[in-house]
N, C-alpha and C positions, 0 to 999 in steps of 0.2 A: 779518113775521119769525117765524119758531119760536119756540115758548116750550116749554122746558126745566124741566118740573116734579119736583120730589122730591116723592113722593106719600110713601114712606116708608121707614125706614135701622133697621138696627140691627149695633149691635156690641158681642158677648158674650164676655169672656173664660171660656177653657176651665176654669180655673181663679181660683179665690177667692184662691190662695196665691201666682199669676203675676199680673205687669204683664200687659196685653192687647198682645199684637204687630200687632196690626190699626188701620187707621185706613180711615178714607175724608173725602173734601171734596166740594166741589163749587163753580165758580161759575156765571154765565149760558150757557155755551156747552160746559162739559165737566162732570162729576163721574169720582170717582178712588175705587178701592179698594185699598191698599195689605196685603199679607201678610206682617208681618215673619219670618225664619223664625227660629224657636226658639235660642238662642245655643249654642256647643257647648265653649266655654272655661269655668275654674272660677274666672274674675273678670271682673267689669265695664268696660270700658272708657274709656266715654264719660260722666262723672261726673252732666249733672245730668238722670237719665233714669233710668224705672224699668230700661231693661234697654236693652243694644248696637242690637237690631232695635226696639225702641219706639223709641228715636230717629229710628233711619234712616227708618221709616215716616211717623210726623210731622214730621220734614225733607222730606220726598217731599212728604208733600199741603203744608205749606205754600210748596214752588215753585210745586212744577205749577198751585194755585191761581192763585198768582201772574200764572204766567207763561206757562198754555196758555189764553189766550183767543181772541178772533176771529182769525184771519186767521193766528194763530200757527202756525210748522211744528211737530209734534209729535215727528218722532223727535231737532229741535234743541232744546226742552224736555228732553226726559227725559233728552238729552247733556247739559246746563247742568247736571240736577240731579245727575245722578251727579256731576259734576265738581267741584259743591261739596260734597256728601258727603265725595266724596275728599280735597278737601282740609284740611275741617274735621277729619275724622278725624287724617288723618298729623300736622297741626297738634297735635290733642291725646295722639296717642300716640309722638312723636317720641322720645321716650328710651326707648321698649317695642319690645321685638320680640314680634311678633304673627302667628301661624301663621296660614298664610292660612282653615284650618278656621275662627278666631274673625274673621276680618272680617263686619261684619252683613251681612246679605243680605237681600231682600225679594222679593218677585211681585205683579206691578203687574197691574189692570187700569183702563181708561178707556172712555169714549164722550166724543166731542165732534163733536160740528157743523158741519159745513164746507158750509155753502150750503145746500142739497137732500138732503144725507146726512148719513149717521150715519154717523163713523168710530170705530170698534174696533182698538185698539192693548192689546199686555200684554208683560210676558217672565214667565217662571215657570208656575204652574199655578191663576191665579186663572181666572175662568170669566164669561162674559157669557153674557146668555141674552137674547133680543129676539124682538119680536113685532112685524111689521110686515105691515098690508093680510092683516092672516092666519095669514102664512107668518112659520114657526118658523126663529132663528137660531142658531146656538151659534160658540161664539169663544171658542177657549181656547190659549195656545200650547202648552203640554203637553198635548195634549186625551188624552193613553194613560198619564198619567203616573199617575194615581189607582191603576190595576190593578197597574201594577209595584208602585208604593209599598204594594200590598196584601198582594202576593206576597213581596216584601222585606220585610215587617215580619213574617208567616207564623211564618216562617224565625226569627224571635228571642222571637217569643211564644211557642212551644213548648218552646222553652232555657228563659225565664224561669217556664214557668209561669202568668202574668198580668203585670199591671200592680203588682200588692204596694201597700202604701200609701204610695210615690211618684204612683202610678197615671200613670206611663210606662215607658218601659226606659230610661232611660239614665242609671240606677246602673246599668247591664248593661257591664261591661265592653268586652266581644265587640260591643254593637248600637254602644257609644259609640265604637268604635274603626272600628267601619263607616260611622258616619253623617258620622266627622271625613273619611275617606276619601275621600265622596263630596262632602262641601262642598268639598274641599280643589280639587275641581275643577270648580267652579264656575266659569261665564264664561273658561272655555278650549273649544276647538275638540277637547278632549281628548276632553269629555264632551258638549259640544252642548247642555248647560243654559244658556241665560242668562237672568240676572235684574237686578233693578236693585239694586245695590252700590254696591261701589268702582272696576269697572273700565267706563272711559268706554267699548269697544269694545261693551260690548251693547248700547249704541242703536241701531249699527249691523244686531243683529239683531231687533229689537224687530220683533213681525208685528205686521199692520194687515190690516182689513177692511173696506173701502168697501160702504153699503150705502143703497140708494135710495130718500128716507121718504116713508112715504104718514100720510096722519094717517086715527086716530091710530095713535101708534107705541108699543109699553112695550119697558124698558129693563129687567134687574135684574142688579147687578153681584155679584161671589158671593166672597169669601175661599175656598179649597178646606174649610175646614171650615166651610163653610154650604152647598158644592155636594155634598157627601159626602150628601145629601139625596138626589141622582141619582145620581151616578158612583160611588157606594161602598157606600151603603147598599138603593138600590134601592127606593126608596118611593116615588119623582116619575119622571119624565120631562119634560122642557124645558118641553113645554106644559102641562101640571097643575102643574108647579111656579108658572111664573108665573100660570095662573090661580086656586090659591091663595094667591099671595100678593095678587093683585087682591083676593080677595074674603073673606078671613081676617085677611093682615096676616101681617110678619115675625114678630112676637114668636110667635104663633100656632106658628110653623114652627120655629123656633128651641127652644119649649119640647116640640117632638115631636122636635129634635132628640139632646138633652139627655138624651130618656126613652128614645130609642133605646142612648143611650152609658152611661146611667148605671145601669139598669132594666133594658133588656134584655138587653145585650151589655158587663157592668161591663169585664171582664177583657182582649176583645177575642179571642174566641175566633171568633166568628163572623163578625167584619167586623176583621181584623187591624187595625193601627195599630200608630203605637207611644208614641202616651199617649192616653189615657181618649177626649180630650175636648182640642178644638182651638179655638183663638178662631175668633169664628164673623162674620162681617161681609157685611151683605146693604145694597146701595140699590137702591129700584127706582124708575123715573123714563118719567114720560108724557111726548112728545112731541109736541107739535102748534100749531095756528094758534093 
């Protein structure tokens, strides 16, 4: 049978001042990286959690733990798990009216097992990256969404000036008023984003990638603010990424992250965004006999 190794994981909050929105798990046959995204209401929801999207994220890995192992379907997991999300939610905010901008939201990504392959499933713009008999894979379901979100946030760093010492925009009126916008349409066909939430309909879009393993096989699962290493900042490409992280190690990468965001480019003039510095969440994982 395959053995499923976590060689090694890390997950770094962008900030000292924020809950980390990120999680990941793992058990014998799958590992998960969960991206919660940023909350955009100016209160908490979900009481015993540092923040709305830290819950939904560690609600996520502790399902999917659960409940995507052998033989399990996985776009019927990740419906289960929204569905208790959902319900846990509406459960606790039953006497709130809640703009759909503050429902949590999150960007999944996975690898699990299924016989002979490696299957690749996510919604959002978390990012896989695989090495198999060689040949470089990438798997991302927003795989263009990086460069708009670059372009998009351009556009409100030049209004603000920088980051200020929030070190994001949104005390930005104008950005806060664009980003409620764009969450507001999340997981409608309006917008064509889905991710994993409160609405059971994006498991239905959930993509998947069948892929055929040869040993050995590496694996590394990316929160988009640890893939921002490639798609954003332009330092890596798939295959130096993973084979620094083979032969360096996350933390390694993580802390050239960090010098990038915080040293080089504080403000975000050169690699737009719209805060400093994103939780950062990486597992990478050997495959073999």
């Amino acid at each position: 049978m395959l053995k499923f190794e976590i060689i090694d994981s890390i997950s770094d909050p962008g900030s000292v001042d924020r809950t980390n929105e990120d999680a990941f798990g793992s058990n014998k046959h799958s590992a998960f990286v969960i991206d919660g995204a940023t909350g955009l209401d100016d209160r908490k929801l979900m009481p015993n959690a540092g923040s709305d999207a830290a819950w939904l994220a560690n609600h996520a890995i502790d399902h999917l733990t659960k409940n995507l192992t052998w033989g399990a379907d996985i776009r019927d997991a990740v419906s289960d798990c929204i569905m208790a999300a959902k319900s846990e939610f509406e459960s606790t905010t039953r006497r709130e009216s809640v703009d759909r901008y503050a429902w949590p939201s999150a960007s999944l990504a996975l690898a699990h097992i299924d016989g002979d392959n490696l299957v690749l499933a996510g919604l959002g713009d978390c990012t896989v990256y695989a090495e198999i008999a060689g040949q470089i894979e990438v798997f991302s379901p927003l795989a263009d969404y990086a460069s708009f979100e670059s372009d998009w946030a351009s556009n409100h760093i030049r209004q603000a000036g920088g980051f200020g010492n929030k070190k994001d925009l949104l005390s930005n009126p104008e950005t806060l008023a664009s980003l409620r916008a764009a969450r507001s349409l999340q997981n409608t066909s309006q917008s064509g984003v889905w991710t994993l939430g409160l609405v059971p309909d994006a498991a239905n879009h959930l993509e998947t990638k069948r892929l055929r393993l040869a040993d050995p096989a590496f694996c590394l699962l990316c929160s988009d603010g640890f893939s921002a290493l490639v798609d954003a900042y332009d330092r890596y490409n798939p295959r130096s990424l993973l084979e620094i992280a083979r032969s360096n190690g996350l933390n390694a990468l993580n802390q050239e992250l960090r010098h990038i965001e915080r040293k080089i480019d504080p403000e975000g003039h050169r690699y737009p965004r719209f805060k400093q510095s994103d939780d950062a969440t990486a597992v990478l994982i050997k495959i073999g006999m």
